[in-house]
C-alpha positions in Angstrom: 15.9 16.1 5.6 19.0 17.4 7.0 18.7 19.3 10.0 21.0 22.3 9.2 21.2 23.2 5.5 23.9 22.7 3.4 26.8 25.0 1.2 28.3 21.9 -1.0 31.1 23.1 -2.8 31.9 20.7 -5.7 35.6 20.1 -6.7 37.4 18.2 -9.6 38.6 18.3 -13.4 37.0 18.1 -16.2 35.0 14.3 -16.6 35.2 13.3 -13.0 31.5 13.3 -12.7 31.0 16.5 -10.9 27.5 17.8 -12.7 26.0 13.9 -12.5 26.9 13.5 -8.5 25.4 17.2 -7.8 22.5 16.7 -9.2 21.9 13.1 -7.6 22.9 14.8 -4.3 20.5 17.9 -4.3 17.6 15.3 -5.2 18.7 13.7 -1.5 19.1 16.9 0.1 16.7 18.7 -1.4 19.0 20.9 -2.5 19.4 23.5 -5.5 22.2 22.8 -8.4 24.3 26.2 -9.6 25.6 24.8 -12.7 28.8 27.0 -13.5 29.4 26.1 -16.8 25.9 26.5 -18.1 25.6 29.6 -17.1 29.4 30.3 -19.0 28.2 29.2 -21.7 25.2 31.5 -22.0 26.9 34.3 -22.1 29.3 32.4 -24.4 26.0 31.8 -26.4 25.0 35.6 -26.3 28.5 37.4 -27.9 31.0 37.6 -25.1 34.6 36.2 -24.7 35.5 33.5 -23.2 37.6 35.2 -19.8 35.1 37.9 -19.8 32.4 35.3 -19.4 33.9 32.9 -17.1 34.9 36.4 -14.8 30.9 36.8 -14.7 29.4 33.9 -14.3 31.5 33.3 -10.9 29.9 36.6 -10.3 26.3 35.5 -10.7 27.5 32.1 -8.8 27.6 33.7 -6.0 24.4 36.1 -6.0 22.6 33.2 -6.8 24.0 31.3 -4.1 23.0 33.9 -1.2 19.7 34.3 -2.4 18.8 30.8 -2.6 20.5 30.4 1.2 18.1 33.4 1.9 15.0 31.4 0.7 16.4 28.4 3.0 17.1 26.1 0.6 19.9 24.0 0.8 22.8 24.7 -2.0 25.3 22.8 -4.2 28.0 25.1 -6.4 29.1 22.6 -9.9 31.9 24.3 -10.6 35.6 23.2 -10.7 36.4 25.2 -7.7 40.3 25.5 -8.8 40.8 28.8 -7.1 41.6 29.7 -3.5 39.6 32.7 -3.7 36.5 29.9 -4.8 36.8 27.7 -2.2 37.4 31.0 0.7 34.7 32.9 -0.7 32.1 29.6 0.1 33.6 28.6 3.5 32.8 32.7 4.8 29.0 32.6 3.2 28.0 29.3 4.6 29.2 30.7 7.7 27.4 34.2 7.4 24.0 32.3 7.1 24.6 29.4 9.9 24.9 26.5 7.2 27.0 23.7 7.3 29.9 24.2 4.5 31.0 20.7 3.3 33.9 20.6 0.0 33.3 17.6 -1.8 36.3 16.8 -4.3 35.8 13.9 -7.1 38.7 12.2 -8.1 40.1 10.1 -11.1 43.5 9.4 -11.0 43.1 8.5 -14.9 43.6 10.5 -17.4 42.6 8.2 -20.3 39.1 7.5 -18.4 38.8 11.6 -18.1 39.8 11.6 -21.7 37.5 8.9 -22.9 34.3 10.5 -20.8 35.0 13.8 -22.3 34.7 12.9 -25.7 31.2 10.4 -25.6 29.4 13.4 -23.2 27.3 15.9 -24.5 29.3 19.2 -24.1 28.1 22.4 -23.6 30.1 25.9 -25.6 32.1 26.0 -22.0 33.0 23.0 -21.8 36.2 20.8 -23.4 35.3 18.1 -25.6 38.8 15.4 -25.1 41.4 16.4 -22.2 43.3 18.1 -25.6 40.2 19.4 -26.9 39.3 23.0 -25.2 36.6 24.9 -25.9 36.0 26.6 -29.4 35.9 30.3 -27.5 39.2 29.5 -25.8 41.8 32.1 -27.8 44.5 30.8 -30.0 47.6 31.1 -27.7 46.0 28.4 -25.0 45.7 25.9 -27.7 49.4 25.4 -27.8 49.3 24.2 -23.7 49.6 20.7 -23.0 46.6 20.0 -20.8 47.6 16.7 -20.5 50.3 17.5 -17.9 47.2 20.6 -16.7 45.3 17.5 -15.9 48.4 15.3 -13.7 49.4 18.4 -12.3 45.2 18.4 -10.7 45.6 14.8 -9.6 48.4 15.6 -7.9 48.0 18.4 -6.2 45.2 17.5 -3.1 44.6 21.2 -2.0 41.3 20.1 -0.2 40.8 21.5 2.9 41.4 19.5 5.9 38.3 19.1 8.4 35.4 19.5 5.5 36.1 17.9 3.2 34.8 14.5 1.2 37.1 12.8 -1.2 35.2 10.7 -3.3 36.1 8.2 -6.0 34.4 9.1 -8.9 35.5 6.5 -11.2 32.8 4.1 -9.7 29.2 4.3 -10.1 27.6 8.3 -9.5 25.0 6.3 -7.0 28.2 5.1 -4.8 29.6 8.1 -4.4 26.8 9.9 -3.9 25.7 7.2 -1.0 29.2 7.8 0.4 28.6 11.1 0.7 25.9 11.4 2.3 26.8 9.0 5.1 29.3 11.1 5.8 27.5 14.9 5.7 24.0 13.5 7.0 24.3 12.9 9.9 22.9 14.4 13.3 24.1 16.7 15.4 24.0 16.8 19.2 22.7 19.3 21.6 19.6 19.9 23.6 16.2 18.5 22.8 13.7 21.6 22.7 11.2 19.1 23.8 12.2 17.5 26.8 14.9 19.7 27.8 17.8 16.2 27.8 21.2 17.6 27.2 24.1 16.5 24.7 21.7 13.7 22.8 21.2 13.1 19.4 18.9 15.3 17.6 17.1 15.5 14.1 14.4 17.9 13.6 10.5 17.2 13.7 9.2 18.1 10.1 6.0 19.5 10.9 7.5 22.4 13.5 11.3 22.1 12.7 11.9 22.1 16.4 15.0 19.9 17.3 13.7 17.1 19.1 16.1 14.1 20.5 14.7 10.7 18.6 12.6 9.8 21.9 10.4 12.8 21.7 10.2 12.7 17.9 9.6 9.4 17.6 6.6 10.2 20.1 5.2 13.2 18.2 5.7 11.7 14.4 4.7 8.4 13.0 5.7 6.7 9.5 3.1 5.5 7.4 5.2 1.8 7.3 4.7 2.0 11.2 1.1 3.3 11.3 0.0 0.0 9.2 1.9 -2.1 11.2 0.8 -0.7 14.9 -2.8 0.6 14.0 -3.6 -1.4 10.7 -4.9 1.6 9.0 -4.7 1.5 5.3 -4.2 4.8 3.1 -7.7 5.4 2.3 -7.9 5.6 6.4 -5.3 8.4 6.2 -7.3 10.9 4.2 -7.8 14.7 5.8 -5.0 13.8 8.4 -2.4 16.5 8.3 1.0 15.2 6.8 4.5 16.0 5.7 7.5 14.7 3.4 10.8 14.0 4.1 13.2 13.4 1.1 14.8 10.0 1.8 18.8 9.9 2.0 19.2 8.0 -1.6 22.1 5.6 0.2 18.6 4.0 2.0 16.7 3.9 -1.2 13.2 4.4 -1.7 10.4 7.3 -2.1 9.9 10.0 0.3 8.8 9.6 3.6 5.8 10.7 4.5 5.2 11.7 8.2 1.9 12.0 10.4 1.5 13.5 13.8 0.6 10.3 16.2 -1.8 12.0 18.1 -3.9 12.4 14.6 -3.5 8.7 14.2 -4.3 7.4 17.2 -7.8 9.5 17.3 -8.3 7.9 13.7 -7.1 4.5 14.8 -9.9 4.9 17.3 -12.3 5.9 15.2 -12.0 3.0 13.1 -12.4 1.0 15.5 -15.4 2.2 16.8 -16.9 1.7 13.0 -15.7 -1.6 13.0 -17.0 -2.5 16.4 -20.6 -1.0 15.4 -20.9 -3.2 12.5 -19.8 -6.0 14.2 -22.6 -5.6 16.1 -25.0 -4.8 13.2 -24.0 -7.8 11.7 -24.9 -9.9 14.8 -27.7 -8.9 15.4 -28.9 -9.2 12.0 -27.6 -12.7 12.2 -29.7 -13.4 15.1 -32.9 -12.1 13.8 -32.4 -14.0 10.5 -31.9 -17.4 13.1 -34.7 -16.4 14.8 -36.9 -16.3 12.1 -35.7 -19.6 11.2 -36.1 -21.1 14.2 -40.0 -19.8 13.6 -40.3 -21.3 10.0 -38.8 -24.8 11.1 -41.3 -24.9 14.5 -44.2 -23.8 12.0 -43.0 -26.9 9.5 -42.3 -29.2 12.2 -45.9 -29.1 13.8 -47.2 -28.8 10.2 -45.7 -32.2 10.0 -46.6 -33.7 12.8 -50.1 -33.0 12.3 -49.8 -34.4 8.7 -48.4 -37.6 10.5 -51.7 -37.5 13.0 -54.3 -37.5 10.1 -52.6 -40.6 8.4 -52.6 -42.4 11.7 -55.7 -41.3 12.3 -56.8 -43.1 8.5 -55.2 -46.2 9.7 -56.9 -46.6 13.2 -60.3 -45.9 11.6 -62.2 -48.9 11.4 -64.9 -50.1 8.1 -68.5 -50.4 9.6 -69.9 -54.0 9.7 -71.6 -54.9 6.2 -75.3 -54.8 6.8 -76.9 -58.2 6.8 -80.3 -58.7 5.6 -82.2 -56.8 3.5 -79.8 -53.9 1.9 -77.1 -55.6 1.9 -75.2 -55.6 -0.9 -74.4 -58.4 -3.7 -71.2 -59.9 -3.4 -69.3 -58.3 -6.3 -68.0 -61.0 -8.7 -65.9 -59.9 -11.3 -66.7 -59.9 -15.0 -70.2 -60.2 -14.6 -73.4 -58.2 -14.0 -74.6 -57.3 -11.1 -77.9 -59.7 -11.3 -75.7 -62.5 -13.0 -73.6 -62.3 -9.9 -76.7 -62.5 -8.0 -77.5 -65.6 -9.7 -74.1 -66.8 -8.7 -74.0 -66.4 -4.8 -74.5 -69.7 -3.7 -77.6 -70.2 -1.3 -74.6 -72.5 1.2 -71.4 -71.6 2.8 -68.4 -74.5 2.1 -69.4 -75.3 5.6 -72.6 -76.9 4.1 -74.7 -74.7 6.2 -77.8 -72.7 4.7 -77.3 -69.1 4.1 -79.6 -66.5 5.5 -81.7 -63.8 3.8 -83.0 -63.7 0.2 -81.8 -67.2 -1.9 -82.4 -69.5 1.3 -84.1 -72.8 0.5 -87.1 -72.6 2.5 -86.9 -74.5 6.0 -88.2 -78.0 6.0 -91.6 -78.8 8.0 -91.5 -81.2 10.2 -94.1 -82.8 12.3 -94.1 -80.5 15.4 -94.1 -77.9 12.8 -96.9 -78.8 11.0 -99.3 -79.6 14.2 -98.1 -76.2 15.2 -99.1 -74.1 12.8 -102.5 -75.7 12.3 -102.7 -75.2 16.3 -102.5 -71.8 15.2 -105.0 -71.7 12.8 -107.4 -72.8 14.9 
């Protein structure tokens, strides 16, 4: 946005692009387009003659152009501005309202180009169709000019004025010249910030009071959103409620609109972010630690449940069989295959030592002579 508005007076002949560049320049300046001819041509449209009309739409030009300068909008006259009385009549309004009055002339030293981008445009009633092709309300006795020569006699004769205006080469691209232009009527002016008070610096105005501010103290009230990711690392949705402003973007940088946000806003939302972000942080920790915690538990509880599965099984393979009871109630030796009294039948009455097995099945124990006298002893 342009710190001072703007009274753009456009300037050339017929075809060199006047109508295409306005309207690229009032999308950069946000500016509002008087299109001369189409407002000709409506009254063309509605019954009147072709001087009469032109006589009152220069009329209308001009009341349109104040009030739109009243409303503090920016303004860009179309028209081919081939009168002195035109090109006075701006300089002294832009000067009555404080705006900055800038002549833009669009050249093409070509007739045949002028020619050849007459005839593929889409004309309105005012306007010629071919550098020899006026328009159909134009009387009889002008059809017998040769604009041909009407059209050098324009190239030639450079009646801009000196000091304000922009000369432009409109045979190239309507996005060049509109880029030139700009660079050279945006631009800041210098003066005293109303901020800090610093004397012949640089100013641009802050879009949210339209105080002029040098780039120091705006840069320190106003933040971009490009700069807000990249020092803050807030995202959009972060941005929501904040108070903000656009700012058309000169066209020769490219791009959208900029959007603008006060820093102070920012920075209380940077830190409220952060605060978030540091309380679940924390959240997050500590449910981490009660989950380990409760972990921890589960492997102790496992771990002893273990150890005292590992006690029993030693405990099984310390534990010792009780002797076999000899005697009576003792069991038969098991043999396999057979019955339990055919396996009783079996047991041999020796060991392979040869020596005579206790208990049941024992041969019974030879007498001899002592034994004999003994028990008769006893007897008696």
């Amino acid at each position: 946005m342009h710190q001072h508005k703007l009274f753009i007076q456009m300037s050339g002949g017929p075809g060199s692009g006047k109508s295409t560049i306005a309207n690229l320049l009032a999308q950069s300046i946000d500016g509002v387009v008087i299109n001369h001819d189409l407002i000709k041509s409506f009254f063309l449209e509605n019954g009147m003659l072709f001087d009469q009309a032109a006589k009152l739409a220069y009329g209308l030009d001009w009341r349109l152009a104040e009030d739109l300068i009243k409303q503090g909008r920016s303004v860009i006259l179309d028209s081919v501005c081939n009168y002195n009385e035109t090109l006075d009549r701006g300089i002294v309004l832009a000067k009555q309202y404080g705006y900055d009055y800038k002549y833009v002339d669009c050249r093409v030293d070509d007739v045949d180009l002028l020619d050849q981008r007459l005839q593929s445009r889409v004309s309105l009633r005012s306007q010629r169709t071919g550098v020899n092709r006026p328009p159909g309300d134009v009387s009889g006795a002008r059809e017998t000019r040769d604009y041909r020569a009407v059209f050098e006699r324009w190239m030639e004769d450079s009646g801009w004025p000196a000091g304000i205006a922009v000369v432009v080469n409109s045979t190239r691209s309507p996005d060049k010249c509109r880029d030139d232009i700009l660079k050279q009527i945006v631009s800041p002016s210098t003066g005293t910030c109303n901020t800090c008070s610093s004397e012949n610096v640089k100013l641009r105005p802050n879009p949210f009071t339209t105080k002029e501010q040098c780039e120091d103290c705006r840069n320190a009230s106003i933040i971009g959103v490009t700069d807000i990711k990249s020092r803050f690392k807030l995202k959009d949705d972060d941005l929501k409620d904040l108070e903000m402003v656009t700012e058309p973007k000169p066209a020769f940088l490219g791009g959208a609109d900029r959007r603008w946000y006060l820093v102070e806003q920012v920075e209380k939302r940077a830190e409220e972010k952060l605060k978030d972000i540091e309380a679940k942080e924390k959240e997050k920790a500590e449910a981490k630690d009660r989950s380990a915690g409760s972990g921890a538990a589960k492997d102790s509880k496992r771990k002893r449940g273990e150890e005292m599965d590992q006690e029993k099984e030693d405990m099984q393979e310390d534990k010792v069989d009780p002797p076999a009871k000899r005697g009576r109630g003792r069991p038969r030796k098991v043999i396999d295959g057979l019955s339990s009294k055919a396996a009783a039948a079996k047991v041999p009455v020796v060991d392979d030592d040869a020596k005579p097995k206790r208990g049941r099945g024992r041969p019974p124990k030879e007498k001899t002579a002592k034994t004999v006298k003994t028990v008769k002893k006893v007897k008696k």
